[in-house]
N, C-alpha and C positions, 0 to 999 in steps of 0.2 A: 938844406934844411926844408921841410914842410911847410907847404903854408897851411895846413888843415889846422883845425883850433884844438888845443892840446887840451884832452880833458879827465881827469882821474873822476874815479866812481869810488866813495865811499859807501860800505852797508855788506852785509850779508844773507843769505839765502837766495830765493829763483829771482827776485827783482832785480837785487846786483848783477846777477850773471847773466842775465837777460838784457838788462840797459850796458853792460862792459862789451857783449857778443855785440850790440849794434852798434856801435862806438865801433868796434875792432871793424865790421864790415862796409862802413861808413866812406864814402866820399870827398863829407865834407869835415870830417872831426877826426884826430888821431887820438888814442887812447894810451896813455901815460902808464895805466899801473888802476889795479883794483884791490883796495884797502881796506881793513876789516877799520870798525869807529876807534877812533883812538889812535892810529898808527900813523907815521908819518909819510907826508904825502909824497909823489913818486918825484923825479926830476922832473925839471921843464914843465910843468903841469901848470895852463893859465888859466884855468876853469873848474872849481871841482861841482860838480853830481851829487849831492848827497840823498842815498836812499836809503840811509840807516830806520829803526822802526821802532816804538817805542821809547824803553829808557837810553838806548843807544842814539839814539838825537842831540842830544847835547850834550854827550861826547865828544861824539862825532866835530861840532861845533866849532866845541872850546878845543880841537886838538887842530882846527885848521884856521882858525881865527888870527894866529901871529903870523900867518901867512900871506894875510890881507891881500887875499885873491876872490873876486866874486865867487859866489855859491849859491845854487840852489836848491832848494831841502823839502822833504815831503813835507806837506801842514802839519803842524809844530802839533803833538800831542797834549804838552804842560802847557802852561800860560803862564807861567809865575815869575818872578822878576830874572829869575837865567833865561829863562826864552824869551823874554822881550831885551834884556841886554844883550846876547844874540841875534835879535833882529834891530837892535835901537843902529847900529853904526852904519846900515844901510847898505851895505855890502852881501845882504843874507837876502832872499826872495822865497817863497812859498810855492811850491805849485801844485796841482791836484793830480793824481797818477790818471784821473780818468781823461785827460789831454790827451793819452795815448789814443785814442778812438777818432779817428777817422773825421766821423760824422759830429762826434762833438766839437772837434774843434771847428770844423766848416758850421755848427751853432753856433757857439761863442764869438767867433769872427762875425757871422748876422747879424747876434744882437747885439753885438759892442757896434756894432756902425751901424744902424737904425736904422736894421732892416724890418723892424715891427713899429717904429716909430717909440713915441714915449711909450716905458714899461708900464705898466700897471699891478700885472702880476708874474709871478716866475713861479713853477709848481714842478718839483724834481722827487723820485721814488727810485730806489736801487735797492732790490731785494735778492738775499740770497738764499742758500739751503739752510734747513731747520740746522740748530746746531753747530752752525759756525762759531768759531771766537774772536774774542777782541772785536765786537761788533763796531762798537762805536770809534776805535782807531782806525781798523781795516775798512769798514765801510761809510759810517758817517762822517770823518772828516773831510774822507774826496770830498764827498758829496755837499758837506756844507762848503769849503774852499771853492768848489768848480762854481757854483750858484753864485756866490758872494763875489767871484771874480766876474758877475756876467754887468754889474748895475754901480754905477757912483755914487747914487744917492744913501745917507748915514741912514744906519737903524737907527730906532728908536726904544724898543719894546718887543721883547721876546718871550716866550710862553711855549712852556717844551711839557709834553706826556711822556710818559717812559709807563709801555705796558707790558704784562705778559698775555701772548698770544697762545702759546701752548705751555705745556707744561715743562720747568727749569729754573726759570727765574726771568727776568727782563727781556724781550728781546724784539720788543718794537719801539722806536722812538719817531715822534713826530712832531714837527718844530714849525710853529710861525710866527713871522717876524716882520712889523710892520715898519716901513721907511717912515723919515722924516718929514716925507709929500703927500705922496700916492701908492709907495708901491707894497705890495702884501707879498711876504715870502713864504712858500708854503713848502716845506719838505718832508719827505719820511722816511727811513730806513731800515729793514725788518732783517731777520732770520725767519722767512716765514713759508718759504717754498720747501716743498716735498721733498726730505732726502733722496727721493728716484726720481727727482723731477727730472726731464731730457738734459734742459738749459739750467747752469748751475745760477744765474746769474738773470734778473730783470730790470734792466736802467732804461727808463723815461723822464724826459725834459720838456718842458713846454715854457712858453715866454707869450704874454698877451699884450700887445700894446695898442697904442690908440689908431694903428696902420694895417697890421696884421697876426694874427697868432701862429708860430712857427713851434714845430712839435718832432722830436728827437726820440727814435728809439733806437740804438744804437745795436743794443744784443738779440734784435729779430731778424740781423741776418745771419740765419741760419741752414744749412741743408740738413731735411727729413731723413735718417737712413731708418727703416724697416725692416729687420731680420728675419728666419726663417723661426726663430722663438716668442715673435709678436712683437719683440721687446723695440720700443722706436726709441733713436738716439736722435738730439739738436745737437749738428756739428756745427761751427761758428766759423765763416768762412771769411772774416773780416782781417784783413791784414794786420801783422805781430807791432804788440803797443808800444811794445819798447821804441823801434826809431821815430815814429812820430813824435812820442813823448820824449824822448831826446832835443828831436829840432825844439818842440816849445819848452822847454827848460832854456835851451840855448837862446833864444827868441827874449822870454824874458828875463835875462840875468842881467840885459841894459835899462832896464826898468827899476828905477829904486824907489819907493814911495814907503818909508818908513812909517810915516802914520796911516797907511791904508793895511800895511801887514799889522803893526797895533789893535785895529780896530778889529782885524779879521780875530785876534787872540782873545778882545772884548766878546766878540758873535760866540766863538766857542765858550768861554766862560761862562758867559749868560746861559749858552744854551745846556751846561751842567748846571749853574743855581737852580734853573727853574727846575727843573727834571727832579733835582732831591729836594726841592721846599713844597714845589704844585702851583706855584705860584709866578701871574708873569714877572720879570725883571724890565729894566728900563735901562737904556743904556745912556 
C-alpha cells in the first residue's frame, strides 16, 4: 500500500482538472478519483479537495459530510446557516486559490511570523479584464480570504463601495476594514483592465508593520514577447498553482479553528451589507 496521502478532488471545470493533474503527478499525495459535487466519494480516499464553485459548494459539502474526513473548500460563497453548519463541526477549512502563487505564499509565511513586526496595515488589489463575471466570487473572495488569513487580530467595522468604473453595471469594489487595535484593512477588487491588456491579471499585496513593510506582486513575473505585428504579449513565467495550492490546502487541513472560519463568513457578510446599504457595518 502507499504511503502517499490519498486525496479525492471534488468540483468541476479547469480548477478540478488542474488540482486532480497535480495530485496525479505528485510525490507526496495519491489521488483517489475526481468527483463532480454531489457524487460519492472515491474508495480509500482520507482527504477530500473541494473546488466546487458557486451554488455547487454546499453540495459538494453535505454530500461528503457522512464521511467525516477532513476537507478543504474554496471560501464559502453563502454565509447563511448551511455554510456555517458546514463549517461549525470543524472538520471543513477554507482556503484562498491565490495560495497557489509562489510568492504569496513565501508573504504569508513572513507576515504570520513577524517578519514586519506588529501589523498596522495590510493593503491588497487583484484586478482583472474589463468584463469578467462573477467578479466578487471569482475574485474578491480569494482576495478577501488570502488578506483575513494574513492577521489574528478581530474586525471590528467594515465599510464596502461597490462602483461602476465603465460602462455595465458594478464592477469595482473596495473594502475597509478596521481591527479591534491597530490594524486597517484595505482591499479592492476591479474588472478594470483593458480587454487587450498583455497580463490578464494584476495582484498586489503589501503589509506595513511597526518592523518593516513587505510588498508582493506576484503577476509581474512576466516575459515581454514582441511580434512582427507590434502586437506585445505578458507571458507569465511563474510556476503552475495547482501543486503549490495543493501542498497548502494539505498544510492546512490539520488546522481547525472553527470560530476564526465563522468570523471569516462574518467579514464576507459584512462586506455585502455595506456594499447594498452605503453604510459601514460593525461586526
Amino acid at each position: 500500500m502507499s504511503d502517499r496521502q490519498q486525496l479525492a478532488v471534488v468540483g468541476t471545470g479547469d480548477i478540478a482538472s488542474n488540482v486532480a493533474e497535480a495530485i496525479r503527478y505528485s510525490t507526496a499525495y495519491a489521488l483517489t478519483g475526481s468527483v463532480t459535487p454531489g457524487s460519492a466519494l472515491p474508495s480509500g480516499t482520507e482527504t477530500v479537495i473541494c473546488v466546487a464553485e458557486s451554488n455547487d459548494q454546499l453540495t459538494a459539502l453535505k454530500a461528503v459530510a457522512d464521511a467525516e474526513l477532513p476537507v478543504v473548500t474554496l471560501p464559502l460563497t453563502t454565509t447563511d446557516a448551511t455554510a456555517r453548519a458546514a463549517l461549525g463541526h470543524g472538520r471543513v477549512v477554507q482556503v484562498s486559490p491565490l495560495r497557489g502563487f509562489v510568492a504569496l505564499e513565501a508573504f504569508r509565511a513572513d507576515v504570520r511570523n513577524g517578519a514586519a513586526g506588529k501589523p498596522y496595515g495590510i493593503f491588497g488589489a487583484h484586478r482583472v479584464r474589463q468584463g469578467s463575471s462573477d467578479l466578487f466570487e471569482k475574485v474578491g473572495l480569494p482576495l478577501l480570504h488570502f488578506a483575513f488569513d494574513l492577521f489574528a487580530e478581530p474586525l471590528a467595522r467594515v465599510q464596502t463601495t461597490r462602483a461602476s468604473l465603465f460602462a455595465g453595471g458594478p464592477d469595482a469594489w473596495f473594502v475597509i476594514a478596521r481591527g479591534a487595535r491597530d490594524l486597517l484593512l484595505t482591499l479592492e477588487f476591479a474588472a478594470s483592465l483593458s480587454p487587450s491588456a498583455p497580463a490578464s491579471e494584476q495582484i498586489l499585496l503589501e503589509a506595513t508593520g511597526d518592523a518593516a513593510v513587505l510588498r508582493v506582486e506576484p503577476t509581474r513575473q512576466v516575459i515581454e514577447v514582441s511580434g512582427g505585428t507590434g502586437a506585445t504579449t505578458d507571458i507569465g513565467w511563474w510556476p503552475e498553482l495547482a501543486p503549490v495550492f495543493v501542498d497548502a490546502a494539505v498544510q492546512t487541513i490539520g488546522i481547525h479553528e472553527p470560530e476564526r472560519e465563522m468570523a471569516f463568513l462574518d467579514f464576507v457578510a459584512a462586506v455585502r451589507e455595506s456594499a447594498e446599504t452605503g453604510q459601514p457595518v460593525n461586526l
